[in-house]
N, C-alpha and C positions, 0 to 999 in steps of 0.2 A: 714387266709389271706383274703379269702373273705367276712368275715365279718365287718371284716377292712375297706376294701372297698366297702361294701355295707354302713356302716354307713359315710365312709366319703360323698358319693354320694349323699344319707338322707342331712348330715350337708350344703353341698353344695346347695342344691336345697334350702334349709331352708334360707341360707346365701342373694342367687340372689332372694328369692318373699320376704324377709325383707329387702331388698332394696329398691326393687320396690315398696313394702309397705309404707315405711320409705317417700321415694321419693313422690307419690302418697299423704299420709298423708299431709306432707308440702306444698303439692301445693292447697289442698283441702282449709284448716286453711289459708295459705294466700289468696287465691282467695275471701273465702269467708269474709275476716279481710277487704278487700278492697271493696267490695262489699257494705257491711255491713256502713264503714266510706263513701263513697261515698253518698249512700243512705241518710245518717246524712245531711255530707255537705249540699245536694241538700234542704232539710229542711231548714235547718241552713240559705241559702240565700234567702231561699221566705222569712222566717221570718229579714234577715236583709234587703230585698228590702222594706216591710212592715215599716221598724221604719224609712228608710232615707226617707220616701215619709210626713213622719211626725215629723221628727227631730226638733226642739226646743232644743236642747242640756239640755232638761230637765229630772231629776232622773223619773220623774214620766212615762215618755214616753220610758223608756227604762227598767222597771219594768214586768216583761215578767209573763205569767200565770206558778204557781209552777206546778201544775199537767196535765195531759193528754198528748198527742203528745209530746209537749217541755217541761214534768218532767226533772229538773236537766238541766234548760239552763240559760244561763246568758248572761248580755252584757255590753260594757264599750263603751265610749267614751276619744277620747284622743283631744289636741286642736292642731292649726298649729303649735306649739312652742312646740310639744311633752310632754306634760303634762296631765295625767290622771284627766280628769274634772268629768267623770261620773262613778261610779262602785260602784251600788246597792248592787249587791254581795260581795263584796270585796276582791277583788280576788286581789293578789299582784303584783304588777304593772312591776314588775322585769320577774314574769314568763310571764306575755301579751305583752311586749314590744317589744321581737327580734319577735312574732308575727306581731306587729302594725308597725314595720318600713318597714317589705314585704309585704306592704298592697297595693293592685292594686284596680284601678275601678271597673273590675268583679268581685272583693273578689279573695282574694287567702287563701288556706287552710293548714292549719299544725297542727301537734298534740302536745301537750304541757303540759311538768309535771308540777302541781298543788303544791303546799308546801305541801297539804297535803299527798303527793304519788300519787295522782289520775288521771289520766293520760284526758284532754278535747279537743277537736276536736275546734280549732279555726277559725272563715273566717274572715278575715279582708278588710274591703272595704276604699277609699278613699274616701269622701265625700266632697261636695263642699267648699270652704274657707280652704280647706288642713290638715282638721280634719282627723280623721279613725275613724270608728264604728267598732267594733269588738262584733260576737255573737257566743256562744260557746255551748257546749254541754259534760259532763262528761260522757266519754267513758267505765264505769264500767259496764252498762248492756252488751255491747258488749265483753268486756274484761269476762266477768263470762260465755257469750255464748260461746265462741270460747276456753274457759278452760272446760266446758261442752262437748263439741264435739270433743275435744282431747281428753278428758280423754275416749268419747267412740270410736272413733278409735284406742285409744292404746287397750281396751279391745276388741275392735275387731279383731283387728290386730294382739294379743295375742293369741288368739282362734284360729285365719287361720292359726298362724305361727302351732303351736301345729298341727294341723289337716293336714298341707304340711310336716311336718316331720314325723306322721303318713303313710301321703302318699307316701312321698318320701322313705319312708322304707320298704313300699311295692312294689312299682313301682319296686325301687334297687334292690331287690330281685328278682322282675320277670326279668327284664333286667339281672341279673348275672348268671340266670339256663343256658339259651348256653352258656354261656362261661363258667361256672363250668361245663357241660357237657361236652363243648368241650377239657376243661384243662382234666378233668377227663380221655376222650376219649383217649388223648395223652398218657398220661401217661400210660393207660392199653397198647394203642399200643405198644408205646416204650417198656414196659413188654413184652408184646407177643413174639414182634419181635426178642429181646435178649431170650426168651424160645426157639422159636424152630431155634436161629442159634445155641442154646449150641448143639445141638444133631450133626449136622455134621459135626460143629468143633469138637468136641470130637473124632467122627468117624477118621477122618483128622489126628488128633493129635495123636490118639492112633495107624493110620498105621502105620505116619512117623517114631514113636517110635517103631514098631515091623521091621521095614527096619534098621534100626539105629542100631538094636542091631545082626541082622543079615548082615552085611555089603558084605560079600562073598558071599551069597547067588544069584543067578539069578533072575531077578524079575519075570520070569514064577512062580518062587517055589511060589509065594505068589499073583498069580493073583484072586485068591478071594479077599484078602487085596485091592488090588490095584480097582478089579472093584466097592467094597463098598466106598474105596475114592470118586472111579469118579465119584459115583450115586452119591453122598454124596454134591460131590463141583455142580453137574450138579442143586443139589434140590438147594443149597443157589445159583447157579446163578440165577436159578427162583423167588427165594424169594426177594433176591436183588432186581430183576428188577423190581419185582410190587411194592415191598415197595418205588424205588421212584416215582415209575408212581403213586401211590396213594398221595405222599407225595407230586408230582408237582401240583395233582389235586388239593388238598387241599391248596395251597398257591396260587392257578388260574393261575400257568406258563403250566400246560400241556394244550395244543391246541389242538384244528381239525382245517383240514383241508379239508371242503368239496369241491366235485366237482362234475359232474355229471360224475357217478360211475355205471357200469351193477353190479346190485346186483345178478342176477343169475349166473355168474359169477365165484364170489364170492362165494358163496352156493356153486358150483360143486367145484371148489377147496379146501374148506373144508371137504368135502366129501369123495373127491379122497387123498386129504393128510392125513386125519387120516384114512382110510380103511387098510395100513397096520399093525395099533396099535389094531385097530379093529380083525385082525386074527390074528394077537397074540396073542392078551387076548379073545381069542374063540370067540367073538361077531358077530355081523353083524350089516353095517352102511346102509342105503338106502338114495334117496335122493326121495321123494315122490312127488314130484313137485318142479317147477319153473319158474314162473310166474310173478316175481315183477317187471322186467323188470331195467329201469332204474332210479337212484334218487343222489338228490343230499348231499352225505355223503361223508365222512372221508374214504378208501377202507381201509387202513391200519389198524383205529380203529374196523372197522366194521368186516376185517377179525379178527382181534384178539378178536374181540365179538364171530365169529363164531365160532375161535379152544378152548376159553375157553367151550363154551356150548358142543359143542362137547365130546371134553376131559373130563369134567364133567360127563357125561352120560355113556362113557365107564369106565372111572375110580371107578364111585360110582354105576354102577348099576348093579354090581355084575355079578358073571361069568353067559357068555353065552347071556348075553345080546342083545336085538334089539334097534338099534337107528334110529328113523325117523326124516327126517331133510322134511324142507317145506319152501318156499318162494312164497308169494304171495299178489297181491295188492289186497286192501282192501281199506278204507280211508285214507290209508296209508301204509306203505309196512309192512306187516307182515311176521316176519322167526320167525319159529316152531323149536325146537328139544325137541323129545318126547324119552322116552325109557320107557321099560318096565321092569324094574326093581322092588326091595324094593321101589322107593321112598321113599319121607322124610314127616313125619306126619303134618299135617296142622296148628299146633301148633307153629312149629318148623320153618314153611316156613321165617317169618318175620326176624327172626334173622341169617338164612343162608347169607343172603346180606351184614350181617358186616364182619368187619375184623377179621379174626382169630376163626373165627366160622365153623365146619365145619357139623350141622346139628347133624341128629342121629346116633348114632352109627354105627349101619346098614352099613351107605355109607362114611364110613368114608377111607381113601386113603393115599395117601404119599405123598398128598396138603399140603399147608400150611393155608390155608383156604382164601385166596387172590382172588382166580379167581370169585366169582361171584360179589365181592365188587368191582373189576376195572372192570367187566361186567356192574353194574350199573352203575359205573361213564359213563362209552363209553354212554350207553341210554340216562344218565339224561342230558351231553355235545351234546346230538344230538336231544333235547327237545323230547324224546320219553319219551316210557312206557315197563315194564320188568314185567311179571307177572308169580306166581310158580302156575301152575295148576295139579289138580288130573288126571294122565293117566290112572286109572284104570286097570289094574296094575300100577307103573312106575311112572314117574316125565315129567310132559309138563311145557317148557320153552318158554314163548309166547313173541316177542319183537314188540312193533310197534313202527316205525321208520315214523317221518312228510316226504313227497316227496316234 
């Protein structure tokens, strides 16, 4: 499919600079056709002001020089009663005639088939007593220049075209990697996403079916059943919710709303809200500072940047963990959450930020691998910066946020 479309892109581009080629050619070739017979003309009347300054309506006086400048010119005379009196050349009276009757005092000029095929550039003057003089010029030097200079703009213009479908084949190709990345991106998503909703639908599905077949039963008898549903439905509501908060991001409907927001705040309410998940899972949360004062963010985004870092840190850094949280102004407001855990190897950091990724083994949890990839969106929607640093033990999570 995309190469389909990479070649039609190629033919396309090929299609619009052979136009403009096309176009361009034709205007070259005429400009210069007229140009060219212009230039003639202009000859053409010095030499007929030259003969009526000495007219005698004699052949001998209108016997023109065969070589140099006016190679291949001629000239006729006609009398008041339209009648060919003078043509040395003899040139057929039929083809100079609808010339000699639009014959004005300035000379007027037209181009005119010869019997012999040969196409001559005519000026035709009125001359005293109501004669025309007429002096000409055979247009073949000009006719074999202007077949000369089309034949090399088609050759050149053959060459460009070649060399723009070249280009245009590589250009298409670079232009279609985002978007074959990004088709690509979809489509693992959409995978991903169906992987890990089969796991708690299944869980779901195979309660319902252990209740169904016990219908007498009391629901106490089987509240292990029942509490693996609830974990089960509570993980796809979480999965749900990021997968569209990811999917709004991605189509540009998910918004901020900044305001001027106390970021310390913020921090201690992260703080204080995961401290009881914190002594459950044996940990300890601290809040090491706070400092950043006030800025202008989204509180909603930026708390939910808080509980994913958070949550992260207790979730993957393994039992007994320490979490230190920080907020502080900088050139900008910086929040910290460090723990001292496994961390994740430096190798490994870049790809913890996609979707459905969830790092090394090590720190692996009952995520879906969502939370630091809608972490990044929240940074990148608030013109920040997210960075994975070495805690020495542990995992530092560094965000600076513009004020």
């Amino acid at each position: 499919m995309f190469e389909r479309i990479r070649l039609r892109l190629a033919l396309a581009n090929v299609v619009a600079i052979g136009g403009i080629v096309l176009v361009l050619g034709v205007g070259i070739v005429a400009t210069m056709d007229r140009f060219l017979v212009d230039q003639r003309a202009v000859s053409l009347r010095t030499v007929a002001r030259e003969v009526v300054e000495r007219l005698r309506v004699d052949p001998e006086d209108l016997a023109l020089p065969p070589g140099g400048t006016f190679a291949g010119t001629f000239a006729a005379a006609w009398d008041a009663g339209g009648a060919l009196v003078v043509n040395p050349a003899a040139i057929a009276a039929d083809a100079l005639r609808p010339a000699a009757r639009a014959a004005t005092p300035d000379g007027s000029q037209a181009v005119v088939e010869l019997p012999s095929g040969v196409q001559a550039l005519v000026v035709s003057f009125l001359v005293p007593g109501g004669g025309v003089l007429q002096v000409g010029q055979d247009l073949a030097p000009v006719r074999d220049l202007e077949r000369q200079v089309t034949l090399l703009l088609a050759g050149a213009g053959t060459i460009g075209l070649l060399l723009a479908l070249l280009a245009g084949w590589v250009l298409a190709g670079r232009a279609m990697r985002p978007i074959r990345r990004a088709f690509d991106r979809q489509r693992t998503f959409a995978a991903d996403a169906s992987h890990e909703l089969r796991t708690p639908l299944a869980v779901v599905d195979a309660g319902l079916q252990l209740l169904e077949r016990h219908p007498a039963d009391a629901l106490r008898d089987h509240a292990e059943t029942l509490d693996a549903m609830r974990a089960e439905t509570g993980r796809m509501t979480r999965l749900v919710g990021g997968l569209l908060t990811l999917a709004r991001a991605d189509a540009g409907a998910a918004e901020i709303a900044p305001r001027e927001t106390d970021v310390d705040a913020l921090v201690r309410g992260a703080v204080a809200g995961y401290a009881p998940l914190a002594a459950e899972r044996g940990a300890t949360i601290a809040l090491d500072e706070a400092s950043a004062g006030t800025a202008r963010v989204d509180p909603d985004r930026v708390a939910e940047l808080l509980g994913i870092l958070v949550d992260n840190a207790l979730r993957h850094g393994g039992p007994g963990v320490a979490v230190h949280v920080a907020a502080r102004r900088r050139t900008g407001i910086e929040l910290v959450v460090a723990d001292d855990g496994r961390g994740i190897p430096a190798t490994e950091r870049p790809r913890v930020l996609e979707r459905f990724v969830r790092g090394d083994p090590a720190r692996s949890g009952d995520g879906a691998g969502l939370g630091l990839s809608i972490a990044s969106w929240i940074v990148d929607a608030h013109g920040g910066d997210l960075a994975l640093e070495d805690a020495g033990p542990g995992l530092r999570v560094r965000v600076t946020l513009p004020t």
